[in-house]
DSSP file (Angstrom, degrees, kcal/mol; ACC not computed):
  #  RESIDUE AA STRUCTURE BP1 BP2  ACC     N-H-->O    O-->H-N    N-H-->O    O-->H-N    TCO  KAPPA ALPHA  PHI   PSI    X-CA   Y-CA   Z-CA
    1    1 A X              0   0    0      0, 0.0     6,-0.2     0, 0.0     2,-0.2   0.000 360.0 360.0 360.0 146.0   41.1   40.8   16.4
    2    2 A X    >   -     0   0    0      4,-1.8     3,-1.6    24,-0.0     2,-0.8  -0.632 360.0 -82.6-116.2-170.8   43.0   39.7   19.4
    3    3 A X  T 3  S+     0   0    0      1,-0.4    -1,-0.0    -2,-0.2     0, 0.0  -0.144 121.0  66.6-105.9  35.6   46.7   39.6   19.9
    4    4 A X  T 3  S-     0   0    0     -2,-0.8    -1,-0.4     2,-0.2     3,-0.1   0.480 114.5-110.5 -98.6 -43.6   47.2   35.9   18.0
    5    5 A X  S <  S+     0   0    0     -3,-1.6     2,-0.2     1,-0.4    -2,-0.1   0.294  79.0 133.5  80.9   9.8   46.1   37.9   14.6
    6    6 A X        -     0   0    0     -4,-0.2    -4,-1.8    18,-0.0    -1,-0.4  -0.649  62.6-116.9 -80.7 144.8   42.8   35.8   14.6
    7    7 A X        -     0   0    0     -6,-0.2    18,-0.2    -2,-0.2    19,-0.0  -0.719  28.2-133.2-109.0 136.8   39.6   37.2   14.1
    8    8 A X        -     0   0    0     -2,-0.3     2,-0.3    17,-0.1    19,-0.2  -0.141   7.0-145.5 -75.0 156.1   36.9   37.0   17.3
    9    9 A X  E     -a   27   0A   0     17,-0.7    19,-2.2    16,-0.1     2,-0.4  -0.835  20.4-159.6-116.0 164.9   33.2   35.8   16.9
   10   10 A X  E     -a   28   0A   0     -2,-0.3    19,-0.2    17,-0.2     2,-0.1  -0.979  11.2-151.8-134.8 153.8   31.0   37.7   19.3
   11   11 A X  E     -a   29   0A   0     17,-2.8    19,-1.3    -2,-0.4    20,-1.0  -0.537  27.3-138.7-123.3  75.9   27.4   36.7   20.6
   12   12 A X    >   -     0   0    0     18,-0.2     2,-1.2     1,-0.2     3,-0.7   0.299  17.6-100.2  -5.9 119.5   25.7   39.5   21.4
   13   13 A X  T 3  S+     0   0    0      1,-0.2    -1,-0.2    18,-0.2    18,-0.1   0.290 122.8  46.7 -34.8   5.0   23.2   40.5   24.4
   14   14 A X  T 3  S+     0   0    0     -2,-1.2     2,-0.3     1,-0.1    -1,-0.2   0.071  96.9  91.3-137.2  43.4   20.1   39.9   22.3
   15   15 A X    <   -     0   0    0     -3,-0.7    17,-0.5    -4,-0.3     2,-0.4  -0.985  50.8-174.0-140.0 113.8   21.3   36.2   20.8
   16   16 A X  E     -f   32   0B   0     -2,-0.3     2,-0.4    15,-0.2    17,-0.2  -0.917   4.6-171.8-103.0 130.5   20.5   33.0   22.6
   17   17 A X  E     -f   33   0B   0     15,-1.0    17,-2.4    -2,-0.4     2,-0.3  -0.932  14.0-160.7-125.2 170.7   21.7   30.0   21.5
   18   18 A X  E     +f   34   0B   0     -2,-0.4    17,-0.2    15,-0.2     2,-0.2  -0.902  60.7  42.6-123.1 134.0   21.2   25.9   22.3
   19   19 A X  S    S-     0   0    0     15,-2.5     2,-0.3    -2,-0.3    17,-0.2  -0.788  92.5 -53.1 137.9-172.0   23.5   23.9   21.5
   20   20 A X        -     0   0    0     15,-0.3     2,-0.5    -2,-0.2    17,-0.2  -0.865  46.0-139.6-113.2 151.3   27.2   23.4   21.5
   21   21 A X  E     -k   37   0C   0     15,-3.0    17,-1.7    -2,-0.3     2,-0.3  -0.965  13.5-172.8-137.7 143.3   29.8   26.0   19.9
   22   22 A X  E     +k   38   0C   0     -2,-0.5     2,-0.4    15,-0.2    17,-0.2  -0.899  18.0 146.3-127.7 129.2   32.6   25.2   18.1
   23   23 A X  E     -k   39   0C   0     15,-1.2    17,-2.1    -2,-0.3    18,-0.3  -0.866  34.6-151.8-154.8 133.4   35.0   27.7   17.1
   24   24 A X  S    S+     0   0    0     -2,-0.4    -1,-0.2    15,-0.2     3,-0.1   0.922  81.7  61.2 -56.6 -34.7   39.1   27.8   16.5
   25   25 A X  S    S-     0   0    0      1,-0.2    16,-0.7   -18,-0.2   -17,-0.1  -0.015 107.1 -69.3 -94.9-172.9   39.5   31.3   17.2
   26   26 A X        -     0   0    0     14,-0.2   -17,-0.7    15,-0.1    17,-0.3  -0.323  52.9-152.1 -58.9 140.5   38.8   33.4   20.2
   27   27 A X  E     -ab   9  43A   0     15,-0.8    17,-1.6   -19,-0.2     2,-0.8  -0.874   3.7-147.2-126.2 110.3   34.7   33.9   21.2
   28   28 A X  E     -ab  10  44A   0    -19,-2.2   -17,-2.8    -2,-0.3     2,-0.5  -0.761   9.4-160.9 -83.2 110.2   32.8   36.6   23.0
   29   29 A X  E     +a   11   0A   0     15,-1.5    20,-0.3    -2,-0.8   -17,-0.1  -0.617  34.7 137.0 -34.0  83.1   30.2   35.9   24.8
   30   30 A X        +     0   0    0    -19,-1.3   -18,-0.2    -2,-0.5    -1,-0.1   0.418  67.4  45.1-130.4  -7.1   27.6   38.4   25.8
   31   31 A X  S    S-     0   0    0    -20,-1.0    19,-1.4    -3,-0.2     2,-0.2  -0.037  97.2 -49.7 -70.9-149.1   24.3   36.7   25.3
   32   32 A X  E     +fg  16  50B   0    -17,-0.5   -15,-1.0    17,-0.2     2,-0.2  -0.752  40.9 170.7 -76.3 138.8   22.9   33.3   26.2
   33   33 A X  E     -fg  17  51B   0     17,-1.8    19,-2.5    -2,-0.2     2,-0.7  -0.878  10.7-173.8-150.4 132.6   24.2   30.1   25.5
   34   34 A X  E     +f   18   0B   0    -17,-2.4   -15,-2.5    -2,-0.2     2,-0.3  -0.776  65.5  45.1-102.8  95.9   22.6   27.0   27.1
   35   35 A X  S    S-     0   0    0     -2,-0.7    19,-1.1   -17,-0.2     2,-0.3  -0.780  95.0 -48.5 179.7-127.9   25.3   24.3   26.0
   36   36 A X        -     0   0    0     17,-0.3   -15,-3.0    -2,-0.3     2,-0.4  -0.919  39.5-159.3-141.2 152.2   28.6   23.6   25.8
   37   37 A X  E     +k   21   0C   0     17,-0.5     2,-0.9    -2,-0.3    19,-0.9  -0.613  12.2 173.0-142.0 107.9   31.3   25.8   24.3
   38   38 A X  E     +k   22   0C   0    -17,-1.7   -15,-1.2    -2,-0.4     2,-0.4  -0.760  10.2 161.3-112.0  93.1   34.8   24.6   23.0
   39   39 A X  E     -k   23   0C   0     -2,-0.9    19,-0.4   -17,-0.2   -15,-0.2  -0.921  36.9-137.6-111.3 138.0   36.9   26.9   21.3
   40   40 A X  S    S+     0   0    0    -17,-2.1     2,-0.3    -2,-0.4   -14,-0.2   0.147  90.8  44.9 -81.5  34.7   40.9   26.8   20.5
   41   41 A X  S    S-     0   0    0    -16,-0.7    17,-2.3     1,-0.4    18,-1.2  -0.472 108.7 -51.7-134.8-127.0   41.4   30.2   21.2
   42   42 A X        -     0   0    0     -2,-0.3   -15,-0.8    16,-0.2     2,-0.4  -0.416  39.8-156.6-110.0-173.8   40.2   32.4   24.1
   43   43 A X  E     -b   27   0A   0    -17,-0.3    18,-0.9    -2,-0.1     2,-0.3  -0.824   4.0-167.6 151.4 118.8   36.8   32.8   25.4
   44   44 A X  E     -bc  28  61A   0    -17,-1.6   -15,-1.5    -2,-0.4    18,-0.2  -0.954  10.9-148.6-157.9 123.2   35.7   35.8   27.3
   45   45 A X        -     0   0    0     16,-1.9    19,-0.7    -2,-0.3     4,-0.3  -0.230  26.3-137.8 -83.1  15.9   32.1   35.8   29.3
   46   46 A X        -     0   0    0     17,-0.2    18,-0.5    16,-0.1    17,-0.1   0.619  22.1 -99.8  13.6 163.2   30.9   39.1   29.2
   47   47 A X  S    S+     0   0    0      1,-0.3    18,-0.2    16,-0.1    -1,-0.1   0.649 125.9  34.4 -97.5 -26.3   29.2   40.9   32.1
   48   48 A X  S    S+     0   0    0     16,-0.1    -1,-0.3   -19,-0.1    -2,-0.1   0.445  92.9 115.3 -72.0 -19.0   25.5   40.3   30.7
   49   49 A X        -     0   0    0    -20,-0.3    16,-0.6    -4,-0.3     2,-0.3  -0.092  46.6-170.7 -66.1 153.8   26.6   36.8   29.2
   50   50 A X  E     -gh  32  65B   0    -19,-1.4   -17,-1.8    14,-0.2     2,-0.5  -0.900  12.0-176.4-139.4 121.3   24.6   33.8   31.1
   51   51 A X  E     -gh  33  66B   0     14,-1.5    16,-1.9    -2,-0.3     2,-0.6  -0.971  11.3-169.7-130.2 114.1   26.2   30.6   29.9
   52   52 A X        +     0   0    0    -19,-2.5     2,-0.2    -2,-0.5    16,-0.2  -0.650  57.4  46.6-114.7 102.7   24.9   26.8   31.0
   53   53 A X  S    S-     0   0    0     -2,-0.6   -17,-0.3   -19,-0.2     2,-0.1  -0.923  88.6 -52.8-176.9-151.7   27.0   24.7   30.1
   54   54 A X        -     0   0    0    -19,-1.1   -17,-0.5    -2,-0.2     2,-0.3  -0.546  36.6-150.2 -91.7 179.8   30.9   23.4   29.9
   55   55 A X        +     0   0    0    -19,-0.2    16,-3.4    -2,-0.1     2,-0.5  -0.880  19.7 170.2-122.9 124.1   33.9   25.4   28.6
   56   56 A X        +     0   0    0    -19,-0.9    16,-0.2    -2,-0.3     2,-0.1  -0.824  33.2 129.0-124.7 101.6   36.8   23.9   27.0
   57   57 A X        -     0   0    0     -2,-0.5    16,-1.0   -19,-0.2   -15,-0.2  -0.368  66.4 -98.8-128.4-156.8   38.8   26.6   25.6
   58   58 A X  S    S-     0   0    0    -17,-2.3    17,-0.7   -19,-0.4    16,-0.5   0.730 102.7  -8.1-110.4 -43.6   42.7   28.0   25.6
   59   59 A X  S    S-     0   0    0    -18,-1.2    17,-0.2    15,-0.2    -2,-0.2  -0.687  71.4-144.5-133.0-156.2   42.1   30.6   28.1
   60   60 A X        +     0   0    0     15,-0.3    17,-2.7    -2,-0.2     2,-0.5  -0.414  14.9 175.3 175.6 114.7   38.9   32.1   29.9
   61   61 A X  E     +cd  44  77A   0    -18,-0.9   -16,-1.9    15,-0.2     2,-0.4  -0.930  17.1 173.5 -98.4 110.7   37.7   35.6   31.2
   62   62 A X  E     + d   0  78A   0     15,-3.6    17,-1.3    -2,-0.5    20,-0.2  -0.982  25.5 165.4-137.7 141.7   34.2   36.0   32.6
   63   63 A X        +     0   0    0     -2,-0.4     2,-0.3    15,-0.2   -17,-0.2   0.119  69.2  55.0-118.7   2.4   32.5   38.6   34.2
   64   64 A X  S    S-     0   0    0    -19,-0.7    19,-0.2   -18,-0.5   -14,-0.2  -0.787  98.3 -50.3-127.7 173.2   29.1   37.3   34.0
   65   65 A X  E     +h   50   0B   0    -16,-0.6   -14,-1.5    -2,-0.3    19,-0.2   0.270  43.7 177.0 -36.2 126.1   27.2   34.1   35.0
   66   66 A X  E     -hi  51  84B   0     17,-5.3    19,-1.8   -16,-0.2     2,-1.1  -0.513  11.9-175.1-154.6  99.5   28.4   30.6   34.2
   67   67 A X        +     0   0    0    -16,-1.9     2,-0.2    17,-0.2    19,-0.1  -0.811  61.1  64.5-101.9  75.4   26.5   27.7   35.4
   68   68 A X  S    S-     0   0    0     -2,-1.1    17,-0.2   -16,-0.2   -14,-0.2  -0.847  89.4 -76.9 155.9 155.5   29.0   24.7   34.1
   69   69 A X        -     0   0    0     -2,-0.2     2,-0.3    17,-0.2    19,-0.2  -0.235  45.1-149.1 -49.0 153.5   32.8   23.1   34.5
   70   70 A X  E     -l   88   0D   0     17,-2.5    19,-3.4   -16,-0.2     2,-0.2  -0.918  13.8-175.9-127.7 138.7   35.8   25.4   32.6
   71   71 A X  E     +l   89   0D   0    -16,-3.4     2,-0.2    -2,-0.3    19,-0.1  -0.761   6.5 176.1 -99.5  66.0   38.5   23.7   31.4
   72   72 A X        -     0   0    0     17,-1.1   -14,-0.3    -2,-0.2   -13,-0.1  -0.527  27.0-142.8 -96.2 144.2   41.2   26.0   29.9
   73   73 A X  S    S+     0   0    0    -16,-1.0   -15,-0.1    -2,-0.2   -14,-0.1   0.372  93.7  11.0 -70.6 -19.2   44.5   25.0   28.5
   74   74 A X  S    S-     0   0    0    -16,-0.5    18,-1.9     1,-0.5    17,-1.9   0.199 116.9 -17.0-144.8 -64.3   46.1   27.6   29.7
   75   75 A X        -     0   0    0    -17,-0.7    -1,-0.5    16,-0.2     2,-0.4  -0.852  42.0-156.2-132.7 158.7   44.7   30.7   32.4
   76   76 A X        -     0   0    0     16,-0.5    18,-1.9    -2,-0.3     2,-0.4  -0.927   5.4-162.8-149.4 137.7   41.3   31.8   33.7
   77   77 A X  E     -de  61  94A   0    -17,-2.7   -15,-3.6    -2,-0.4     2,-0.5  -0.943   3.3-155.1-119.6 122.3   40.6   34.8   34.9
   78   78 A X  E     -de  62  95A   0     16,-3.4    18,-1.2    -2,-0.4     2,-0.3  -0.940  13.3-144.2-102.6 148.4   37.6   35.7   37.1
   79   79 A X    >   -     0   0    0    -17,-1.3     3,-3.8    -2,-0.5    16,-0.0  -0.631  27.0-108.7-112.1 113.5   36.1   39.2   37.2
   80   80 A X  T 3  S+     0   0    0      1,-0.3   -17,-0.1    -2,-0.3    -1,-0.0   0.731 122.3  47.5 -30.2 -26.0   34.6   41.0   40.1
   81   81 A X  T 3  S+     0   0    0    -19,-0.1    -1,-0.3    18,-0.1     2,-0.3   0.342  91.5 106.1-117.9  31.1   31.4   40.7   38.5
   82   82 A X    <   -     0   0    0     -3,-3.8    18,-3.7   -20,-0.2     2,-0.3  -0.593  47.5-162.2 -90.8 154.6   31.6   37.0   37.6
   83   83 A X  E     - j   0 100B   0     -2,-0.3   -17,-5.3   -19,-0.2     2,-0.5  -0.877   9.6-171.2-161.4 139.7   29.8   34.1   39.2
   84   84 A X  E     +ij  66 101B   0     16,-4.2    18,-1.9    -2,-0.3     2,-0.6  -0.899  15.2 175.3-105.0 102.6   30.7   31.0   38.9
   85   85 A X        +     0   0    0    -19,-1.8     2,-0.3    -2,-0.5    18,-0.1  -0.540  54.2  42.8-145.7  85.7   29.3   27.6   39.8
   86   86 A X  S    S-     0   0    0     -2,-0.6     2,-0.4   -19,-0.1   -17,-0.2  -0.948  88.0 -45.0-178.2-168.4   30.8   24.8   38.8
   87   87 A X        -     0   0    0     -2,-0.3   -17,-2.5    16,-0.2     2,-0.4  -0.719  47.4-166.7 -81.9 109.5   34.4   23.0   38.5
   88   88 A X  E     +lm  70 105D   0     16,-2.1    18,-1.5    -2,-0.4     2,-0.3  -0.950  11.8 174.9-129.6 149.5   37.6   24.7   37.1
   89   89 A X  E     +lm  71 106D   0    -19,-3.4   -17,-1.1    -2,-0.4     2,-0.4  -0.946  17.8 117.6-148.9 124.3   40.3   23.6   36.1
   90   90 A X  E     - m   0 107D   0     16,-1.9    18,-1.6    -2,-0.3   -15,-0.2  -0.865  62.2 -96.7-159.5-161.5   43.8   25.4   34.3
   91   91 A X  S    S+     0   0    0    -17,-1.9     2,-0.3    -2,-0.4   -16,-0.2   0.637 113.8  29.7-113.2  -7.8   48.0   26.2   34.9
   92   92 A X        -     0   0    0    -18,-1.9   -16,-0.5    14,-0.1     2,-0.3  -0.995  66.1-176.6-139.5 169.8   47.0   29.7   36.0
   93   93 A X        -     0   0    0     -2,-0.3     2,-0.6   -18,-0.2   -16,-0.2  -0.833   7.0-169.0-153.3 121.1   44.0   30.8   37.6
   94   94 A X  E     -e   77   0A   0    -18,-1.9   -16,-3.4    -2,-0.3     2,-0.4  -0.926  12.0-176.9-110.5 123.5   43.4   35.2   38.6
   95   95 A X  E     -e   78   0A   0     -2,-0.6     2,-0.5   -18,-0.2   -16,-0.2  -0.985  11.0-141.8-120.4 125.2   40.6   36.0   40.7
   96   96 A X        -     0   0    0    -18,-1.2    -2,-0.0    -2,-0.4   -19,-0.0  -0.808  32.9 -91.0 -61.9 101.1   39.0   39.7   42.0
   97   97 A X  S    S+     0   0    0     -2,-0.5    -1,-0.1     1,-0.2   -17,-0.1   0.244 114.2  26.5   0.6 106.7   37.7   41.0   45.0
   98   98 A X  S    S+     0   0    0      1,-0.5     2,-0.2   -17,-0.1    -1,-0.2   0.698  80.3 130.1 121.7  19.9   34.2   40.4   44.9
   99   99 A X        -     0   0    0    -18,-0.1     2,-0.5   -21,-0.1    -1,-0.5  -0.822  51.9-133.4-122.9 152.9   33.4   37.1   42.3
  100  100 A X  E     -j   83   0B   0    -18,-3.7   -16,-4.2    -2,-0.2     2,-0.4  -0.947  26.7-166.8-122.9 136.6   31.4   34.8   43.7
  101  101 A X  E     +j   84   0B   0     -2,-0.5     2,-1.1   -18,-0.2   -16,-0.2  -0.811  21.1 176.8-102.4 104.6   32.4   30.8   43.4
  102  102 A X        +     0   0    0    -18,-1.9     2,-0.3    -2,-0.4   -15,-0.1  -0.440  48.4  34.8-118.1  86.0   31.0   28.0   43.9
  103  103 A X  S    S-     0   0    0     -2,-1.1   -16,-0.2   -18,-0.1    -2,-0.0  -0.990  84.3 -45.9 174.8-179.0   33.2   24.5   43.1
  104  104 A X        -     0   0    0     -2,-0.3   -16,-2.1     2,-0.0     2,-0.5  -0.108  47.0-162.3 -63.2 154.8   35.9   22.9   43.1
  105  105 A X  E     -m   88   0D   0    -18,-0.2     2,-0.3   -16,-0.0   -16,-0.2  -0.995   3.7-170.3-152.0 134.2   39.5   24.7   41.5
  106  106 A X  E     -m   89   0D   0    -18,-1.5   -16,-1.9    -2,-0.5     2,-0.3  -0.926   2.3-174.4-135.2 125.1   43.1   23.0   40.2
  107  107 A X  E     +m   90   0D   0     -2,-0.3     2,-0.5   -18,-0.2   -16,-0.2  -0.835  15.4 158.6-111.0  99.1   45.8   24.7   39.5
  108  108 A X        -     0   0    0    -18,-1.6   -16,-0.1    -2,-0.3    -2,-0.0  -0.900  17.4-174.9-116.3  98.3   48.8   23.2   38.1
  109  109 A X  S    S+     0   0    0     -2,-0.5    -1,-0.1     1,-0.2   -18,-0.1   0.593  85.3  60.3 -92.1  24.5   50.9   25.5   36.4
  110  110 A X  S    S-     0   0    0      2,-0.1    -1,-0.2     1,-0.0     3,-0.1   0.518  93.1-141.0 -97.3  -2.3   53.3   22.2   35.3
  111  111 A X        +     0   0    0    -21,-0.2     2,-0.1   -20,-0.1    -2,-0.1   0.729  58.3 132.6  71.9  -7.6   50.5   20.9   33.7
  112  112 A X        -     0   0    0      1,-0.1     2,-0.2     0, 0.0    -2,-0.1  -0.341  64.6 -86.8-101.3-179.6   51.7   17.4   35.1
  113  113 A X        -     0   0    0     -2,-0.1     2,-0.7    -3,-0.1    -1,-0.1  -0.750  40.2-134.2 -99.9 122.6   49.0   14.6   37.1
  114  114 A X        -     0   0    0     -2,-0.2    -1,-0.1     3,-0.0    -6,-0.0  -0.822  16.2-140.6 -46.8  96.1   48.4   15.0   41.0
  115  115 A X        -     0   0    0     -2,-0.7     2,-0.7     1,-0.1    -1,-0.0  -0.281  14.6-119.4 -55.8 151.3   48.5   12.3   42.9
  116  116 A X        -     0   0    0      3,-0.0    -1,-0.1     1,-0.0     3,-0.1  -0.746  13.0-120.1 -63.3  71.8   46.5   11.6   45.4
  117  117 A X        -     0   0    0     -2,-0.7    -3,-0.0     1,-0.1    -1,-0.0   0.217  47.7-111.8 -11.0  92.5   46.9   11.1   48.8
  118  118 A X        -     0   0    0      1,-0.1     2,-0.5     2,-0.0    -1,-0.1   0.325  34.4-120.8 -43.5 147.4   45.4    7.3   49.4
  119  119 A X        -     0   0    0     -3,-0.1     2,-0.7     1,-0.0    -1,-0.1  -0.657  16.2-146.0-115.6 155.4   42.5    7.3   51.4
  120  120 A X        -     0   0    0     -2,-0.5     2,-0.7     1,-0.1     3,-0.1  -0.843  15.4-130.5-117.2 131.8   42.2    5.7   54.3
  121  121 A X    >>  -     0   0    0     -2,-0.7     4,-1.5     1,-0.2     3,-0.6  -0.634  20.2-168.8 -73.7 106.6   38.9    4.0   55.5
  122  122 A X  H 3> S+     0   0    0     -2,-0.7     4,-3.2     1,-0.2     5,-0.2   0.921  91.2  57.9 -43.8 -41.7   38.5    5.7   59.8
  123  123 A X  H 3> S+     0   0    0      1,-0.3     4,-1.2     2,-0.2    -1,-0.2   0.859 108.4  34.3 -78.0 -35.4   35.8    2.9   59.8
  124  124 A X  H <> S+     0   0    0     -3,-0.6     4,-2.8     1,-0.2    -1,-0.3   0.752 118.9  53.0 -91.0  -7.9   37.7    0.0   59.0
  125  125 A X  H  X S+     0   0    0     -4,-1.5     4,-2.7     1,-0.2    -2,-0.2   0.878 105.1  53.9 -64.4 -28.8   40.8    1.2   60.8
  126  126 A X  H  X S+     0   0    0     -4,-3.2     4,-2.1    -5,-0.2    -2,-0.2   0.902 113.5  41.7 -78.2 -26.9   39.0    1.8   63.9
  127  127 A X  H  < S+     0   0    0     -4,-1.2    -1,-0.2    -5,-0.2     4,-0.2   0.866 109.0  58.5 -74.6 -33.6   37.6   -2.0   64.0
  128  128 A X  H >X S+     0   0    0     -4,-2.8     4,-3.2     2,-0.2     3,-2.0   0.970 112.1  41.9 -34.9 -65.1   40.9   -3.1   62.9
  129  129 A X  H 3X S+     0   0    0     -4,-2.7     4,-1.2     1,-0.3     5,-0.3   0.905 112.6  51.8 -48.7 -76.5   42.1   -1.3   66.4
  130  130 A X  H 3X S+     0   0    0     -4,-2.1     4,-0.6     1,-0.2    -1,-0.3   0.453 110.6  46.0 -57.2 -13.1   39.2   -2.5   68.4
  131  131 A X  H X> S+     0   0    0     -3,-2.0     3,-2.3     2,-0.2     4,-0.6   0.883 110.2  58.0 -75.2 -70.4   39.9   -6.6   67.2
  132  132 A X  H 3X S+     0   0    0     -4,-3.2     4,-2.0     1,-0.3    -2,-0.2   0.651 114.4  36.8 -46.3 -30.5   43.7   -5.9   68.0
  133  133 A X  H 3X S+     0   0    0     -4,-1.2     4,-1.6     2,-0.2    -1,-0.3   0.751 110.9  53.9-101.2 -23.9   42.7   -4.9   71.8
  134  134 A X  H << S+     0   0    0     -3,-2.3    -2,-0.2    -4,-0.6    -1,-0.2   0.426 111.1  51.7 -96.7  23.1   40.1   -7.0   72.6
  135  135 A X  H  X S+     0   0    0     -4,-0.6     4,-2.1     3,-0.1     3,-0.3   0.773 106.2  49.2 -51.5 -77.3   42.5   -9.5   71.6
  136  136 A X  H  X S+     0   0    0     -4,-2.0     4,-1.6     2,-0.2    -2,-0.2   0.927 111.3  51.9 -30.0 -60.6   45.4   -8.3   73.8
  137  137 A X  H  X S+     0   0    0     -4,-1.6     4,-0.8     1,-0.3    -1,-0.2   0.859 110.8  52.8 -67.3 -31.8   42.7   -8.2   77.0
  138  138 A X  H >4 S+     0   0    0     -3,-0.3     3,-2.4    -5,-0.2    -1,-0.3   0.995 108.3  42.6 -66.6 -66.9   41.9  -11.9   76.1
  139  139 A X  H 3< S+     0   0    0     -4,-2.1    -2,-0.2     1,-0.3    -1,-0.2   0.780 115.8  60.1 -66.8 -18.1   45.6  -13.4   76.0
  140  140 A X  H 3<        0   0    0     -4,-1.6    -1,-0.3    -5,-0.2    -2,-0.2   0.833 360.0 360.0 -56.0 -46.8   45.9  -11.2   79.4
  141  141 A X    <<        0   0    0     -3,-2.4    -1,-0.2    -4,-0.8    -2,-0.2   0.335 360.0 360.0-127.9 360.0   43.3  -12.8   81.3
């Protein structure tokens, strides 16, 4: 049980699944799962687990292989022996000497929308510029 009073499902190192899983409570992970996995409680990746696909859970721990976005609601923690490759996104985010990552990370712990800085096209400023002066050199001469 974990510290909610809700009871864990586990998926054992010699249990592959396809597909998506859906579960309220908390899930450990220590097999395969090639899918997607969305649970309202916590989520934990075990150090044998190999997961492709998304997570959208409440928290996330992994210490093994995870080839997909996570999306947590609240914290993800990665593990010195996780690797990661994908998109993550939560309000807190703990990493260890020694995980390897490869994607993109937000962390927001207000939970509220980033704006964006606007982006500005170099290429049509710079032609802009280049009108605006060979303009000037005309009325000059």
């Amino acid at each position: 049980m974990d510290s909610s009073g809700s009871s864990q499902s586990v998926i054992s190192s010699e249990v592959e699944i396809k597909g998506t899983v859906q579960s309220s409570g908390s899930v450990r992970i220590d097999g395969k799962l090639e899918g997607e996995l969305h649970c309202g409680g916590d989520a934990i990746i075990g150090e044998s687990a190999v997961v492709q696909g998304n997570l959208n859970v409440n928290s996330a721990s992994v210490e093994g292989q995870l080839n997909g976005n996570i999306l947590a609601k609240d914290r993800i923690e990665l593990k010195a022996s996780a690797r990661v490759t994908g998109d993550i996104k939560a309000k807190r985010l703990s990493v260890e000497d020694g995980v390897t990552f490869v994607g993109r990370s937000e962390v927001n712990p207000s939970a509220s929308p980033i704006s964006a800085a606007p982006i500005i096209d170099e290429t049509e400023t710079a032609t802009e510029d280049a009108e605006e002066l060979e303009g000037a050199a005309t009325e000059r001469y």
